[in-house]
C-alpha positions as CSV (number, residue, x, y, z in Angstrom):
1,X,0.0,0.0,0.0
2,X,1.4,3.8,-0.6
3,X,3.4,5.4,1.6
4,X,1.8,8.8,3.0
5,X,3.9,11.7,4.5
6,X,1.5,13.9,6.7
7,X,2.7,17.3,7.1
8,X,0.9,19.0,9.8
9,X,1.8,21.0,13.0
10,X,-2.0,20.9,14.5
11,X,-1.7,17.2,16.4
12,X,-5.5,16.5,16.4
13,X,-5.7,16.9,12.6
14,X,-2.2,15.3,11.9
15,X,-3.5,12.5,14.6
16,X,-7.2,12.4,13.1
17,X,-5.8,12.1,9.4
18,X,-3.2,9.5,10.5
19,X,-6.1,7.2,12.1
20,X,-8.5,7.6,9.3
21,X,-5.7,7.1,6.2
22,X,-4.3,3.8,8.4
23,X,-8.1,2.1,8.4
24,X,-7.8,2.7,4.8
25,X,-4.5,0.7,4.7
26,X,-2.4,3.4,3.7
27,X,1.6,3.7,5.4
28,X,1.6,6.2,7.3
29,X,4.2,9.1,8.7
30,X,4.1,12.1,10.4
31,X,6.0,15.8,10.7
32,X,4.7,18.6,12.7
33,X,7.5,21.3,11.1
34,X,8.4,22.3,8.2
35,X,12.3,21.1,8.5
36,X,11.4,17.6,9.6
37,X,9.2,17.5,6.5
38,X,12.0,18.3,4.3
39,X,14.5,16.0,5.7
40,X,12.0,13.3,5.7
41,X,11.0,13.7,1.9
42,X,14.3,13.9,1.1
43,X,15.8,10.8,2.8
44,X,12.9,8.4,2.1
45,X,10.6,7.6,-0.4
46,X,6.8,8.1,-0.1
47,X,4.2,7.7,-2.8
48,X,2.8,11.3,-1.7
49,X,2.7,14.2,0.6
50,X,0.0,16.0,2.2
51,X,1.5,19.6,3.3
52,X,0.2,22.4,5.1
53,X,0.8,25.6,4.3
54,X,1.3,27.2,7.7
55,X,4.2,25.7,9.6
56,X,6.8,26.3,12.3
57,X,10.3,26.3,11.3
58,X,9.6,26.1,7.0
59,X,6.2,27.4,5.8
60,X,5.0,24.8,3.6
61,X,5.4,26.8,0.1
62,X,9.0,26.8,0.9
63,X,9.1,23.0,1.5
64,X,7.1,22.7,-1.0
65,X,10.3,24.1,-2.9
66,X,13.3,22.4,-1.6
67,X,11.4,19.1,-1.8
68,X,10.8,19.4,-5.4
69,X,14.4,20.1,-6.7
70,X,14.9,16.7,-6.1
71,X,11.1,15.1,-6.2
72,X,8.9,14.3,-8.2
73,X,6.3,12.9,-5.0
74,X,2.9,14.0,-6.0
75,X,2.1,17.1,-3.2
76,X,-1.2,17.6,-2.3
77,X,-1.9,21.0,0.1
78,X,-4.2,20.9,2.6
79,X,-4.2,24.3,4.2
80,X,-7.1,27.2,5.8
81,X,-6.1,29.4,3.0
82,X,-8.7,29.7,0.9
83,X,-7.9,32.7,-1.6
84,X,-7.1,31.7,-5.4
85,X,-3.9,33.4,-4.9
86,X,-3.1,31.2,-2.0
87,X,-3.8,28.0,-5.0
88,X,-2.4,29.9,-7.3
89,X,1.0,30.2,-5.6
90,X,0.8,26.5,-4.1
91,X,0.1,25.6,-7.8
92,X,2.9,27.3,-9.0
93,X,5.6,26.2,-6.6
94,X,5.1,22.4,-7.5
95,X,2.0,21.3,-6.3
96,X,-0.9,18.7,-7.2
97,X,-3.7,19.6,-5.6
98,X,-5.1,22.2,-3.2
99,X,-7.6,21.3,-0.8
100,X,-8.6,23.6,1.6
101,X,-9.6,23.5,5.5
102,X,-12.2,21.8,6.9
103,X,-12.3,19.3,4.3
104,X,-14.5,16.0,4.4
105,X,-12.3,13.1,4.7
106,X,-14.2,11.4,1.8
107,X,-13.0,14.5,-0.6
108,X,-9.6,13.8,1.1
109,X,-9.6,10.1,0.0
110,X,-10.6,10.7,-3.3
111,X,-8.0,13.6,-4.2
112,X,-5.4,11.1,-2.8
113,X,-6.5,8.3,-4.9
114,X,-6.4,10.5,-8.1
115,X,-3.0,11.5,-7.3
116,X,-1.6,7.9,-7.0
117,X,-3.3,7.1,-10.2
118,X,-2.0,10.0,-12.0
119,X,1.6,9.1,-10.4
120,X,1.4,5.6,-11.7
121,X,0.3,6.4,-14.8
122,X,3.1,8.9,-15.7
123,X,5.4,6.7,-14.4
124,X,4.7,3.7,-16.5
125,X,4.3,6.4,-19.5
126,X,7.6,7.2,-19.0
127,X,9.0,3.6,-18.1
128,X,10.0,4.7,-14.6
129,X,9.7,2.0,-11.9
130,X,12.1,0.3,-9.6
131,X,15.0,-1.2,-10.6
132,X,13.5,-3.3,-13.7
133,X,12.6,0.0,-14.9
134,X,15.7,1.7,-14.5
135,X,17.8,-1.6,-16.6
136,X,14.9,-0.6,-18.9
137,X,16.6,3.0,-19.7
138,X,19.9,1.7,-19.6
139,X,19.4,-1.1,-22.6
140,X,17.5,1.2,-24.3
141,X,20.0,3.4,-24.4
142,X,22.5,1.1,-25.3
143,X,20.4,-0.2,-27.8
144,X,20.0,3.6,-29.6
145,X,24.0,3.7,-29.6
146,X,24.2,0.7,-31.4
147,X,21.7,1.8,-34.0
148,X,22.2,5.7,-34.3
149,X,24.2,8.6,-32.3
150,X,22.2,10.2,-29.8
151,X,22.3,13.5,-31.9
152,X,20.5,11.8,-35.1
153,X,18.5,10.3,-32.5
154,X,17.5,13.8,-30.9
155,X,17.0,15.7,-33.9
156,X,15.0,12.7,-35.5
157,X,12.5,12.6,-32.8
158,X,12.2,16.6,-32.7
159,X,11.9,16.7,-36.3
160,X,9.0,14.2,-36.6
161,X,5.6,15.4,-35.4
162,X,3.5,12.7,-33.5
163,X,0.1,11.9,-35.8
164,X,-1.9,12.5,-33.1
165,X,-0.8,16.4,-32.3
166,X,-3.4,18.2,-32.0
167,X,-3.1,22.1,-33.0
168,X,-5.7,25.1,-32.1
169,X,-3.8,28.4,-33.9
170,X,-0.3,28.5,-32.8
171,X,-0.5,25.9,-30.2
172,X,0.3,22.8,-30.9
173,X,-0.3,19.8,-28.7
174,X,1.5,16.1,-28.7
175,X,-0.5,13.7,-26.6
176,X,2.5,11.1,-27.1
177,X,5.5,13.5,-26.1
178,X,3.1,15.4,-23.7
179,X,4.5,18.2,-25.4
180,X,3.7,21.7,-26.1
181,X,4.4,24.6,-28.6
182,X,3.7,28.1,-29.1
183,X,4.9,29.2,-32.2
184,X,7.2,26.3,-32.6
185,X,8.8,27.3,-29.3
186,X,8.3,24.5,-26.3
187,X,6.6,25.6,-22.8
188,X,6.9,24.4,-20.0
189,X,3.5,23.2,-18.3
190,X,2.5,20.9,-15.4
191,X,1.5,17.6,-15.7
192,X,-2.1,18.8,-14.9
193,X,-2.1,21.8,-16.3
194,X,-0.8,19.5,-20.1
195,X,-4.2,17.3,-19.0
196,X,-6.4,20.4,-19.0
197,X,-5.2,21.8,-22.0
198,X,-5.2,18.5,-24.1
199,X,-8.7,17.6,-23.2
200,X,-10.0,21.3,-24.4
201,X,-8.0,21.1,-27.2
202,X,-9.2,17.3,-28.5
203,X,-12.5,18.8,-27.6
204,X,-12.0,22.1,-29.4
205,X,-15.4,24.3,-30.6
206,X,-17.0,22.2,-27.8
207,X,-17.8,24.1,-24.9
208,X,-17.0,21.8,-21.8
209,X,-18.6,22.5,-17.9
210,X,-15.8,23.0,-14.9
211,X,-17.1,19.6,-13.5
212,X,-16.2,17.8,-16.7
213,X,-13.0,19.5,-17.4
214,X,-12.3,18.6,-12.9
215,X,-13.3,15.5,-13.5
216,X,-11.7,14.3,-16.9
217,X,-8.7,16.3,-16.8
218,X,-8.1,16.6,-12.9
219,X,-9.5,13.3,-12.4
220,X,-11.2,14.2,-9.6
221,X,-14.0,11.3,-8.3
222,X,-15.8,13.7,-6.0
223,X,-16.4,17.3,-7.6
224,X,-16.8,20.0,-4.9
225,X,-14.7,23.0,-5.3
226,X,-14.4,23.3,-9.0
227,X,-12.1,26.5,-8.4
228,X,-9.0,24.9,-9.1
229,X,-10.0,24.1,-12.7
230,X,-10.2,28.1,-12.5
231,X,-6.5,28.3,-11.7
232,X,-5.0,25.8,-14.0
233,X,-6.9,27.6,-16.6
234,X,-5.4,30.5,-16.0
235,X,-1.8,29.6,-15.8
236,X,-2.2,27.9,-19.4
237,X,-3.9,31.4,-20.6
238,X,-0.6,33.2,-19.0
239,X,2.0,30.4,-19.9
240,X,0.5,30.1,-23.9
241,X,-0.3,34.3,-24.1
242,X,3.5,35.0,-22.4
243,X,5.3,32.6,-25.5
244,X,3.1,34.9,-27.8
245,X,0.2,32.9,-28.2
246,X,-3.4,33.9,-28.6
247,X,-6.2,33.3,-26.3
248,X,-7.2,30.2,-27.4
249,X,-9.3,29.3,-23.6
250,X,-12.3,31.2,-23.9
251,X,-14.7,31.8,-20.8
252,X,-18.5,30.8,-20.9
253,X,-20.4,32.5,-18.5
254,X,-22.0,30.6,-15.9
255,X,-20.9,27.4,-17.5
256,X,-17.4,26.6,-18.3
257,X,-14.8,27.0,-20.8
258,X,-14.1,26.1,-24.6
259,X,-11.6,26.1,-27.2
260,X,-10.9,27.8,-30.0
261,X,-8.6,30.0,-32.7
């Protein structure tokens, strides 16, 4: 079962958490400041983090930050702060999810189920598991040395556009690469914020609710709080509109967002 590190300086909700995650067979650890946390995530390996945001010793943005120079642990917050800017910067700095305080536990348990799964999957995507996984690279590698050098190799694969890209004005979209371009030019996007943009995209003309776009993109088995498809929404609009791009998100009033040139 995953491993779970709790990060949370209130004892009754770290102990309350703990109790309810363990029934539900989940591993489960426990740091009440922000420094433990980061020593913790750094020496061992969980399968995911839940952080607050308010901590002694680190505030969780900033462990947030250290942890994920060297992590790639899905990091969901769990915090009081409710204002989009207080997603919006959690988003920013690394994280999964935001879920704010009080919370029902059955939310909780869903978000961390979705978070697995999306870990999981972007691991075996990307061949990434244990030590089979990691002889996997190295043949692999071997086996492109044999056949090519690595520079035909790069400039092959950059050169050849996936069938399956998808392209709405200047952004273009490669499902297989997870992949994106503005103009040609590559930016850099989340792996949520990718999912969110790809299912507009493949659904482009089509205007699609929050609750469909949280639940197909975000994944999310119990919609509540459909702000946080707000916020990934409008980190693509910045990220695609800052590498020159157009506004290719559109806002329907009352309803949800759609796609198009």
């Amino acid at each position: 079962m995953a491993r779970i590190l709790i990060v949370e300086d209130e004892e009754k909700i770290a102990r309350f958490v703990t109790l309810e995650l363990e029934h539900e067979g989940y591993q489960v650890e426990h740091a009440a400041d922000g420094r433990t946390a980061v020593d913790l995530a750094l020496e061992r390996d969980y399968d995911l983090i839940l952080l607050d945001v308010l901590l002694p010793q680190l505030n969780g943005m900033e462990v947030l930050r250290r942890v994920r120079k060297h992590k790639d642990v899905p990091v969901i917050m769990v915090t009081a702060r409710d204002a989009v800017m207080d997603k919006v910067a959690g988003l920013d700095a690394g994280a999964d999810d935001y879920l704010t305080k009080p919370f029902a536990i059955e939310e909780l348990f869903a978000r961390i189920r979705v978070a697995l799964k999306r870990s999981e999957a972007v691991r075996a995507a990307s061949g990434v598991g244990g030590a089979g996984a990691g002889a996997g690279v190295a043949s692999g590698t071997a086996a492109g040395i044999a056949t090519m050098s690595p520079a035909t190799d790069t400039a092959q694969s950059a050169a050849t556009p996936s069938p399956a890209a998808l392209t709405v004005d200047s952004v273009a979209l490669d499902p297989d690469r997870r992949e994106v371009t503005v103009g040609g030019s590559p930016i850099a996007l989340t792996a949520r914020e990718f999912d969110v943009l790809a299912l507009l995209m493949t659904h482009a003309e089509t205007v699609l609710t929050r609750e469909r776009i949280a639940h197909e993109a975000l994944g999310y088995e119990y919609v509540g709080d459909t702000n946080n498809v707000d916020v990934h929404i409008a980190h693509l609009r910045a990220k695609i509109e800052d590498a020159g791009g157009a506004r290719i998100i559109q806002t329907v009033r009352g309803v949800g967002y759609v796609c198009r040139a």
